[in-house]
C-alpha positions in Angstrom: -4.4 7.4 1.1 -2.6 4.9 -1.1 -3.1 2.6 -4.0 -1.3 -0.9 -3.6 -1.8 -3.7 -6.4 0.0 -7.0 -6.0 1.0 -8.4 -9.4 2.0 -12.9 -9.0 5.3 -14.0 -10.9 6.9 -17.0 -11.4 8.6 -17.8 -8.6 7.2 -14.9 -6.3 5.5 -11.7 -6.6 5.1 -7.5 -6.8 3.6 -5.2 -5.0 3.9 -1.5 -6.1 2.7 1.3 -3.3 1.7 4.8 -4.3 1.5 7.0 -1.0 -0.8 9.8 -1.7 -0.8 12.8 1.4 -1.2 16.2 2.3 1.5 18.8 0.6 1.8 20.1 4.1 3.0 17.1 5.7 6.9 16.4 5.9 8.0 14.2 3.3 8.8 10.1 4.2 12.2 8.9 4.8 13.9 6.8 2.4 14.4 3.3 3.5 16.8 1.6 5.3 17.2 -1.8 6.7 16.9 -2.6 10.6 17.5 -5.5 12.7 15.2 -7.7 14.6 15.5 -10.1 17.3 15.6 -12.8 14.3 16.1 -11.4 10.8 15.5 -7.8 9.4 13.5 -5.0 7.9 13.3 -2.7 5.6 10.6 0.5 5.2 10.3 3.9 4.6 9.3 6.4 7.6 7.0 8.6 8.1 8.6 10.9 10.0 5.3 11.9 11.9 4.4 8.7 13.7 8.1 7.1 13.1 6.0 4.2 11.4 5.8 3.2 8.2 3.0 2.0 5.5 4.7 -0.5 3.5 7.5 -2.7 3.7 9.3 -6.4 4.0 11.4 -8.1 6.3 13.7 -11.4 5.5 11.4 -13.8 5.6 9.6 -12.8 2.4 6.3 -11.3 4.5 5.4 -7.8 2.6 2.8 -5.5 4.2 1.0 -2.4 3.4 -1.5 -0.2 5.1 -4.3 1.8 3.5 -6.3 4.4 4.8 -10.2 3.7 5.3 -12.1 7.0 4.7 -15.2 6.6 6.8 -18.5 8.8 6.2 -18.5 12.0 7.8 -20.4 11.1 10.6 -18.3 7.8 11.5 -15.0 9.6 11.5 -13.5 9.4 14.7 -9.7 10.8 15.8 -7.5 7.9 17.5 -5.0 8.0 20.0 -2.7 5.9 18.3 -1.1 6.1 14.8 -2.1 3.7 12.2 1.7 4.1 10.9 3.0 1.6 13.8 0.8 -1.3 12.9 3.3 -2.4 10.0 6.0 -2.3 11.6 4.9 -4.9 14.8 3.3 -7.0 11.7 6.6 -7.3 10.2 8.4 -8.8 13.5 6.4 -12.0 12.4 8.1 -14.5 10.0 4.8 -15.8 8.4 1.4 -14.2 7.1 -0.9 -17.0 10.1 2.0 -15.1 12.2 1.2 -11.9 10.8 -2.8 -12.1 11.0 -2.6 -13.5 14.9 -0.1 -10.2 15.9 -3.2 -8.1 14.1 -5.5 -9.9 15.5 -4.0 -9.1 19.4 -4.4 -5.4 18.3 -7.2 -3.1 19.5 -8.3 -1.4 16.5 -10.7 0.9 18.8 -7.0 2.9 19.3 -7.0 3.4 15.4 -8.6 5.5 12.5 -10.4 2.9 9.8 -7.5 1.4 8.0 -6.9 -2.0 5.8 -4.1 -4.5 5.8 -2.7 -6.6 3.2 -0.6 -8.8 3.4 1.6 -10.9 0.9 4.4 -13.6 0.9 5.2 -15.1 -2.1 2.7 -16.9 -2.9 0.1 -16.3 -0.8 -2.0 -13.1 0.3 -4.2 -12.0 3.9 -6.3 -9.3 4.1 -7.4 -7.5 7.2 -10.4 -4.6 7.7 -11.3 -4.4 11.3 -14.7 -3.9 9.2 -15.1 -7.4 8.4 -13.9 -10.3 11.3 -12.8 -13.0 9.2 -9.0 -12.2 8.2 -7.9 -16.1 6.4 -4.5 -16.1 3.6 -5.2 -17.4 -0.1 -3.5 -18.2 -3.0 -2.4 -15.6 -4.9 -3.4 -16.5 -8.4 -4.2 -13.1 -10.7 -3.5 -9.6 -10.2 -5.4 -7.9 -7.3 -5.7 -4.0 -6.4 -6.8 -2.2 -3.2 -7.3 1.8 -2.8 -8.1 4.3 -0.6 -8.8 8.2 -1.1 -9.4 11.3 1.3 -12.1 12.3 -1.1 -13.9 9.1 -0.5 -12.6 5.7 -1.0 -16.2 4.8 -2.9 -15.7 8.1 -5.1 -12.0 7.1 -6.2 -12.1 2.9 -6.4 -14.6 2.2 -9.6 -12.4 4.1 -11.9 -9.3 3.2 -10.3 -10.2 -0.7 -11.1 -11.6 -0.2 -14.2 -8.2 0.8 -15.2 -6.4 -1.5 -13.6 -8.4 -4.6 -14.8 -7.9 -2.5 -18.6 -4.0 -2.1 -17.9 -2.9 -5.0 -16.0 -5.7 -7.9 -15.8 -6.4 -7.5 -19.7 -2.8 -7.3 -20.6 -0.4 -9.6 -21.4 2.3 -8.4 -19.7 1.0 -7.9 -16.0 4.2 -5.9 -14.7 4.5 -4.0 -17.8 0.6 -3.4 -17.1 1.2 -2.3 -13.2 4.1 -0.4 -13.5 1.8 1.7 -16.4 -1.5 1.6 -13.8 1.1 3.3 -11.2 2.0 6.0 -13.2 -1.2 6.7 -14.7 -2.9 10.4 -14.8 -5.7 11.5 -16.3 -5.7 14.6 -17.7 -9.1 16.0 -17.0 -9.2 13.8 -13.5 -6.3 14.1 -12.1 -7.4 14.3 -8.5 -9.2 10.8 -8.8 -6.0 9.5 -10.5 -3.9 6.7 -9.4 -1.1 9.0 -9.7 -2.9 11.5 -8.2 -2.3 15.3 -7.8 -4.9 18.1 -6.4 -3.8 21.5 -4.9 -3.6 20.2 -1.4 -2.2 16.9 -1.7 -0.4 14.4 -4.5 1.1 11.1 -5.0 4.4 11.6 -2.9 6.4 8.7 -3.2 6.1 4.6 -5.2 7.4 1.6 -3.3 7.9 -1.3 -5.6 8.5 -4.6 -3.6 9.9 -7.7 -5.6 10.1 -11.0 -3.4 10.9 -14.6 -4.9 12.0 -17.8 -4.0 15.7 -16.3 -3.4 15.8 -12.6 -3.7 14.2 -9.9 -1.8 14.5 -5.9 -3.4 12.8 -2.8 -2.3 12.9 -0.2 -4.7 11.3 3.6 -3.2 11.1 6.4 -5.6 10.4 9.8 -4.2 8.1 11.9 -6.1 8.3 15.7 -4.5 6.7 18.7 -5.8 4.2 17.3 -7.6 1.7 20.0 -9.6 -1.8 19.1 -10.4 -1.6 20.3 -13.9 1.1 17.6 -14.4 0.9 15.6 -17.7 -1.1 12.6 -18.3 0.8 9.2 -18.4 0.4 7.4 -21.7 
């Protein structure tokens, strides 16, 4: 369960991560930064499958993961965790790389899940749903979002605010760092920031990448109450 919207800049782009999950389960890892055979990474881990759903490595190539909440009569359990799909995407130094190593993978071994994936300047998308995975430009703001509830229950509202907050604004990281935040008051377990009694938004991974710099930022947001106040 996440919310991810990528956000172009001048020289680059943003991509911001809410992590939504059960209260029961134990909280994520901060990040940290680990080698590979020809740069680094850097993620924060779930300390249940030792993966990760977001993160960047040195060649610019951000990816996050998002949940796919199938009807109740598709869902399926899998044998293996959709948490280490991010980090094997990240070995790669490019997004062609990046959609070839996911396109290896035999997604019968994992729940329903979506990929994006984003580096600089360009953006991939991958849903074992749909075959064709191809990069584009990134030109205006985009949003993906998943929910437990039901990810058709939880996305119309969800992008009607963000096409409010960030597309119609002037300011499109003013407007995503507000969509990120956001809470309704009356709907609070639909909300982007979301909060219910058996799960919340548990942690925001904001991702800046440009043509010379490269910053993970990872707030944890613990203890979360579903009565919570609404974001302006």
């Amino acid at each position: 369960m996440c919310t991810v919207s990528i956000v172009p800049t001048v020289d680059g782009c943003r991509l911001m991560c809410n992590r939504d999950e059960r209260r029961t389960r134990a909280a994520g890892r901060p990040p940290r930064v680990r080698p590979t055979d020809t740069s680094w990474v850097v993620y924060p881990e779930d300390p249940v499958s030792g993966g990760t759903w977001v993160g960047v490595n040195g060649d610019g190539l951000v990816v996050a993961l998002l949940n796919r909440t199938a009807p109740a009569a598709a869902r399926r359990t899998a044998p293996r965790s959709r948490g280490t799909i991010v980090p094997l995407l990240l070995s790669c130094a490019s997004i062609p790389q990046a959609v070839q190593a996911y396109e290896t993978l035999d997604v019968r071994q994992f729940e329903p899940f979506r990929l994006v994936m984003v580096q600089r300047g360009a953006v991939a998308v991958a849903d074992p749903t749909y075959p064709a995975t191809q990069a584009a430009s990134l030109t205006s703001p985009m949003m993906f979002t998943s929910s437990s509830l039901g990810d058709a229950l939880v996305e119309p509202p969800r992008r009607e605010l963000f096409e409010r907050l960030v597309l119609a604004a002037g300011d499109w990281l003013h407007g995503q760092a507000r969509f990120h935040r956001h809470r309704w008051t009356s709907r609070p377990e639909i909300s982007v920031n979301m909060a219910r009694e058996d799960a919340a938004t548990v942690s925001r991974t904001t991702i800046d990448v440009t043509s010379s710099t490269i910053d993970l930022a990872y707030e944890s947001l613990p203890g979360q109450l579903a009565t919570a106040p609404a974001a302006a």
